[in-house]
DOROKOL-468361 format. One record per residue (C-alpha): x, y, z. Coordinates in steps of 0.02 Angstrom, whole numbers, plus 50000, padded with zeros to 5 digits. Layout:
<pts>
XYZ/...
</pts>
This chain:
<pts>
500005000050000/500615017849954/500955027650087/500575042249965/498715037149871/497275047849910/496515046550079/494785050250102/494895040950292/496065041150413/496015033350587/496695042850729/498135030750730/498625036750548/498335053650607/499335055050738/500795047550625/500415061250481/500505074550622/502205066850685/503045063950507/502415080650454/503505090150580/504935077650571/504795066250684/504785048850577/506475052950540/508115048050626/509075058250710/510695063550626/512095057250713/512995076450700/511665087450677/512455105650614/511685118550512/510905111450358/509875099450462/509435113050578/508745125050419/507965109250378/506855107550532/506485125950536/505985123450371/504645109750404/504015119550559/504075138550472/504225146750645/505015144450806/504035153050958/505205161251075/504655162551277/505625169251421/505695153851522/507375147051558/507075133751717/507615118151606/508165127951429/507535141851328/506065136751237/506605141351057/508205129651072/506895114451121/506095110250957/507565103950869/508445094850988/506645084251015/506825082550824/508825082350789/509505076550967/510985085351045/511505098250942/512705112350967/511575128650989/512985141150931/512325136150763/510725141350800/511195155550886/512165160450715/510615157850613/509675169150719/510745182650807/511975189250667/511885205050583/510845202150428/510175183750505/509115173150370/507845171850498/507035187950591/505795191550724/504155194250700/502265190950775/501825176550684/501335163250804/501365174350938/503155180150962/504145170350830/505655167450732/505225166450551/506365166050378/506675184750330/505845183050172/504475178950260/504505196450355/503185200850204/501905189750240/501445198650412/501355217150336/499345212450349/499735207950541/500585223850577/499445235050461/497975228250593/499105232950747/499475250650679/497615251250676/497055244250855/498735255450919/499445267850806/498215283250819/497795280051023/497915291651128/499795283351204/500415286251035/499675305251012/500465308851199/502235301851153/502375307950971/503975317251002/504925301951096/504375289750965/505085303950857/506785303950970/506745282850980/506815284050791/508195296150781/509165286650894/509315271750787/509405279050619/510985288250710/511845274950821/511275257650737/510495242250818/510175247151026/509425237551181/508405249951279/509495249951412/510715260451299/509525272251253/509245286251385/507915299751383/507235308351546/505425300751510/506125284651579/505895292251747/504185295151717/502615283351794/502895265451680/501785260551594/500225244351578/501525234051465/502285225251571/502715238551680/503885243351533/504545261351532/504215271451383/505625269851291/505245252551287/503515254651258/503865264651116/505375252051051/503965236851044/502675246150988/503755251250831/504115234950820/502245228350823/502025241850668/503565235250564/504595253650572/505635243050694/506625225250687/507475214350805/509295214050765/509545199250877/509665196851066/511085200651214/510595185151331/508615187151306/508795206051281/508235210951101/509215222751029/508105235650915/508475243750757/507605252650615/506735238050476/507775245650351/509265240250448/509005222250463/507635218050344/508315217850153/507735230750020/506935218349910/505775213050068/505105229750123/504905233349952/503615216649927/502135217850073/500985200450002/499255207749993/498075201650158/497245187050050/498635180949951/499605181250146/498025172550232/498195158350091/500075157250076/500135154550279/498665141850285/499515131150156/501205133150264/500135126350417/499225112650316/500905106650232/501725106050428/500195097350523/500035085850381/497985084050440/497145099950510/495645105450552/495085123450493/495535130150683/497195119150678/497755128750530/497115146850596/498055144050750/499485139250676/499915156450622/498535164050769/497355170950605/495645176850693/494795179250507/493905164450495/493105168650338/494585170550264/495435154750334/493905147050245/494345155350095/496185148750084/495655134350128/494315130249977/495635138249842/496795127149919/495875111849876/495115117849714/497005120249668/497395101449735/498495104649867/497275098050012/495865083350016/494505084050124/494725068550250/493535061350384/494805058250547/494115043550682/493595052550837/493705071150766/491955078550786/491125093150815/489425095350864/489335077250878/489675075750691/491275071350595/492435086550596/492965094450425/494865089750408/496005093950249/497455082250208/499125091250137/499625083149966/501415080050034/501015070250199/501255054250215/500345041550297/501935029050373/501385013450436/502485017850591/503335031450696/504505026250809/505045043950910/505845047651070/505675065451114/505205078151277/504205092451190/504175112351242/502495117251291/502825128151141/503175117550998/501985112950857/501575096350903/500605103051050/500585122251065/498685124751016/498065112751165/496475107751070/497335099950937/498265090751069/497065081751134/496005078150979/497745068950931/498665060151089/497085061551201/498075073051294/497365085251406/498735099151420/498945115551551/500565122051586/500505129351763/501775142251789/500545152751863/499765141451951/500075142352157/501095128452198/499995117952318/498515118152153/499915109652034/499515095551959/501095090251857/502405103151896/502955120051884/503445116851690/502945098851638/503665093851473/502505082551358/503505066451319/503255057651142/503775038151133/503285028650977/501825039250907/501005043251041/501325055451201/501405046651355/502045057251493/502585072451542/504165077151660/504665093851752/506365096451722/507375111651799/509395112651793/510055116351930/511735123751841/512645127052005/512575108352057/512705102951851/511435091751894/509595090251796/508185087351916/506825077551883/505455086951984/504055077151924/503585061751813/501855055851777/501255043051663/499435043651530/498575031451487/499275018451384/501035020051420/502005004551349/503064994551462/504555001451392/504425018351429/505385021251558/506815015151478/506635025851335/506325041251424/507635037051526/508845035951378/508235052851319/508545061051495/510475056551502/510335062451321/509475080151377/510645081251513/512275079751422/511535092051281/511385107251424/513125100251491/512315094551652/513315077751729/512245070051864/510295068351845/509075069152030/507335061052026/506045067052152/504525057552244/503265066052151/502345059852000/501775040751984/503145037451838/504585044151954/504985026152057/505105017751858/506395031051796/507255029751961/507475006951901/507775014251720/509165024051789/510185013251923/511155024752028/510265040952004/510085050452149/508455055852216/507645071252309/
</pts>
């Protein structure tokens, strides 16, 4: 059997296994993964969400070692904080890394925030520092706000994040497109004018809102393999559901998707519409070890998730510690085709050690799991350069990674 003839059915066994091979994970991993495979991944994803949280790694550096293994993150670092990088920041999902030439496809995106924020009454108040701001980087190149000093910084911060208004007015220039990242100090962006990062032959192109809101849903439908119409508008967070609609019909008028019926996907108890990409594959088997990011594609948009793996997802950061369920910062964990666990992982640098705060099994977890998430822990571990690994009491998979592992220490 072809694992490339026309579906018109798929089970939610063969869905799961588009989903996975779609974003890379019926592969094997490279044994040396450097730069080509890591444009590779980025490629099959399209974006890489950034987030500030750094208790186990930062989240952007996540994705590809679940799909590449232990990978040297200079190299990502290269393809993302040099001068002229070929990938940029941008709000795509959410805060994103994206190709550069991509930087066109969002003008729509920003052309909306100018209009929810540009002509407000913030904006009519600071005119003349937004003024200065820009003057300050046409004159002294790429800056982090902390180099840029103005005597409104003393003034009352502001309801962003209790920024101050220099960097109020940085992101906000930044949400409109006058302003680029040019790549980070630490997690610090560094901001200078779009002219000054983004190439000529990019500003020059903004993709018109339709052609954008088609190009993107065919990116998302080509990366989840099998979507939903709210799979592929969340992909790229697109709130015009009419116009998701719309890409979505030219996109199977011009043969790129098939309408598919998916086992167990309905919606008001019917069988939910779902489009199959005409490049996913259907393999007969996936066969993945991997700990997720809550950010990563596989399980960002938490309804998707659990249409998929059955898996009912929550990260609780900022939830009080006594009403956690799994952990401060659980991490999903895929074995075979399926996810079957999720850990808390923080390392504790000081000590080089990575602690296991918490392990919990779902339903269906094979027998072997525990040795295969072991495996991938001394794998994580030695990636972040971390040489001991600590399991705690807490979680009902803890006492099997503690046999997995014989030695480890516990806490």
């Amino acid at each position: 059997m072809s694992e490339r003839r026309v579906r018109e059915r798929l089970s939610g066994a063969e869905a799961r296994r588009v989903a996975l091979a779609a974003q890379g994970f019926a592969a094997s991993r490279p044994s040396a993964p450097g730069t080509r495979q890591l444009n590779g991944a980025l490629a099959r994803m399209g974006v890489l969400q950034i987030d500030s949280v750094n208790v186990f790694s930062r989240s952007h550096y996540m994705p590809l070692f679940s799909r590449l293994g232990a990978y040297d993150t200079a190299l990502l670092d290269r393809l993302l904080f040099v001068r002229r990088p070929p990938y940029v920041e941008s709000w795509a999902h959410v805060a994103a890394f994206v190709p550069v030439a991509d930087w066109a496809l969002f003008q729509f995106r920003r052309d909306d925030l100018r209009a929810k924020y540009g002509d407000g009454e913030w904006m009519r108040q600071h005119a003349g520092i937004l003024d200065w701001v820009r003057g300050e980087l046409a004159a002294r190149g790429p800056l982090r706000s902390a180099e840029i000093d103005h005597d409104a910084k003393q003034a009352r911060r502001g309801p962003w994040w209790d920024w101050d208004v220099i960097k109020q007015s940085l992101e906000r220039l930044f949400l409109f497109g006058e302003v680029a990242i040019a790549g980070r100090r630490g997690f610090e962006r560094r901001y200078a004018l779009a002219e000054h990062v983004i190439p000529a032959e990019v500003l020059a192109g903004p993709v018109p809102r339709a052609d954008a809101v088609r190009e993107l849903v065919r990116r998302a439908a080509r990366a989840y393999g099998v979507a939903t119409a709210s799979d592929l508008a969340d992909y790229w967070r697109l709130r015009d559901r009419p116009a998701v609609a719309a890409a979505v019909a030219d996109l199977v008028d011009a043969g790129e998707l098939t309408p598919v019926t998916v086992e167990g996907w309905t919606s008001g108890g019917r069988p939910a519409p779902a489009w199959l990409h005409r490049e996913a594959r259907v393999p007969r088997r996936v066969d993945a070890t991997a700990i997720l990011t809550p950010f990563d594609p596989v399980v960002w948009f938490r309804d998707r998730a659990e249409r998929l793996f059955d898996f009912e997802y929550r990260i609780e950061i900022y939830t009080p510690a006594p009403m956690r369920r799994f952990g401060y910062y659980s991490l999903p964990v895929l074995v075979g085709d399926d996810l079957v666990g999720r850990v808390d992982l923080k390392a504790d640098r000081q000590a080089s050690r990575l602690l296991v705060q918490s392990a919990w099994w779902e339903h269906g977890a094979p027998p072997h799991a525990a040795e295969r998430l072991a495996a991938e822990l001394r794998h994580a571990a030695d990636w972040r350069g971390l040489e001991t690994i600590s399991v705690s009491s807490w979680g009902d998979a803890v006492d099997d990674l503690a046999r997995a592992m014989p030695g480890v220490a516990r806490h």
